[in-house]
C-alpha positions as CSV (number, residue, x, y, z in Angstrom):
1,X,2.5,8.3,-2.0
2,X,1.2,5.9,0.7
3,X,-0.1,2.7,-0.8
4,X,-3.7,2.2,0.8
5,X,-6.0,-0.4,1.0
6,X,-9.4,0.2,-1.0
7,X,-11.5,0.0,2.2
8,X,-9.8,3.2,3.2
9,X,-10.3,5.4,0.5
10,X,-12.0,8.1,0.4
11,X,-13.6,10.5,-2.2
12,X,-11.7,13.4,-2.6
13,X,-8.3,11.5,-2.5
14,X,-5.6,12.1,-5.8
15,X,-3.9,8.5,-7.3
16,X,-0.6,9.1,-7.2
17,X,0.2,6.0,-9.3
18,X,-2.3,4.5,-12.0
19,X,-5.1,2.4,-10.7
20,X,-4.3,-1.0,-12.4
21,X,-6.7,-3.8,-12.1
22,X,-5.0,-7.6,-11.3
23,X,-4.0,-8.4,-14.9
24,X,-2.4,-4.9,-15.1
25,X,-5.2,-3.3,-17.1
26,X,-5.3,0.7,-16.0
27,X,-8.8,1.5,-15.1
28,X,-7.5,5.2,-13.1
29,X,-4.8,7.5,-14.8
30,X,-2.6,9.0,-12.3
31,X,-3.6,12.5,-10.6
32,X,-7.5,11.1,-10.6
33,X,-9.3,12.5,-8.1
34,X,-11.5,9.6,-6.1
35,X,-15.0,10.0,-6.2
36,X,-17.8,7.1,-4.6
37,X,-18.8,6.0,-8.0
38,X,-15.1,5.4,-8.3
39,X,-14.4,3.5,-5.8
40,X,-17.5,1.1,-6.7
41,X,-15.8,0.6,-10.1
42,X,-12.5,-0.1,-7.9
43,X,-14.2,-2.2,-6.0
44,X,-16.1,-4.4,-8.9
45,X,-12.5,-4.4,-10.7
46,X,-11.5,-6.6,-7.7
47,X,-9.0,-3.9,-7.2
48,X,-7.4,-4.8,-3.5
49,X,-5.4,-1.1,-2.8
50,X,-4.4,2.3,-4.7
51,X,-1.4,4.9,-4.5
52,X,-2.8,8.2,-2.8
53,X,-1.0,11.5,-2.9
54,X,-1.0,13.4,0.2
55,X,0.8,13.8,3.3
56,X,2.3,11.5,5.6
57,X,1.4,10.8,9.0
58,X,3.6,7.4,9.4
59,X,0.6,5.1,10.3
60,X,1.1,3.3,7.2
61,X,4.3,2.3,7.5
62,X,3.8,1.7,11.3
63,X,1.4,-0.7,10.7
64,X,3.2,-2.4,8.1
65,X,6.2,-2.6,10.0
66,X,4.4,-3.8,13.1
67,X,2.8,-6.4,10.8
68,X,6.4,-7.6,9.5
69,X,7.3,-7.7,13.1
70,X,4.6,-10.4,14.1
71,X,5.3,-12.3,11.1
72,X,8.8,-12.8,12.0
73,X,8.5,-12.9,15.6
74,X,8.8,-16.7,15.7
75,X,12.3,-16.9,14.2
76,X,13.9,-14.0,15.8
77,X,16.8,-16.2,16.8
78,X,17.8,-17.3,13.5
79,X,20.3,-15.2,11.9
80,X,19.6,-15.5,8.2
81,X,15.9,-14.6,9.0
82,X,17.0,-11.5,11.2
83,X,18.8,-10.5,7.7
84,X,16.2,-11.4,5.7
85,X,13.5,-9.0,7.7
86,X,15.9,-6.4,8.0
87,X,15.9,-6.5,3.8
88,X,12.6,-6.1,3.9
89,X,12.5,-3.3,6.5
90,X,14.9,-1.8,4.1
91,X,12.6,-2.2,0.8
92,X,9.7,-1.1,2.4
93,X,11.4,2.2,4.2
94,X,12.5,3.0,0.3
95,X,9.1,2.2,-1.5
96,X,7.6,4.4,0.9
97,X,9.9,7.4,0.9
């Protein structure tokens, strides 16, 4: 269930989580299939990304990983941020999995 942002959408696609907007209000149950007039509403609720069910081709979590990478890039010889980012490598292997 690949978290996605809501500019890559695309009708057709099944939530695998609720939609919920940023106070935690569920506007999609889980298992709703996307549909344009849905992703307008998504889009008016401010709503920033969505769960999708479907298979995995890795980009995802290569681009996330990449991103992590840049972002830590700077401090790559400090030990207790190498942990630190290896922590979140961790997390975000497990979220995604």
């Amino acid at each position: 269930m690949p978290r996605i942002p809501l500019d890559r959408v695309e009708p057709g696609m099944q939530l695998s989580r609720h939609a919920k907007n940023s106070a935690g209000i569920m506007l999609l149950e889980r298992g709703t299939t996307i549909t344009e007039a849905l992703i307008r509403k998504l889009r008016n609720a401010k709503v920033c990304h969505v769960f999708v069910a479907g298979a995995r081709d890795g980009t995802g979590m290569q681009e996330a990983l990449a991103a992590l990478e840049e972002r830590f890039k700077l401090t790559r010889h400090d030990p207790r941020m190498n942990v630190l980012k290896e922590l979140l490598e961790e997390h975000m292997r497990d979220i995604c999995s």
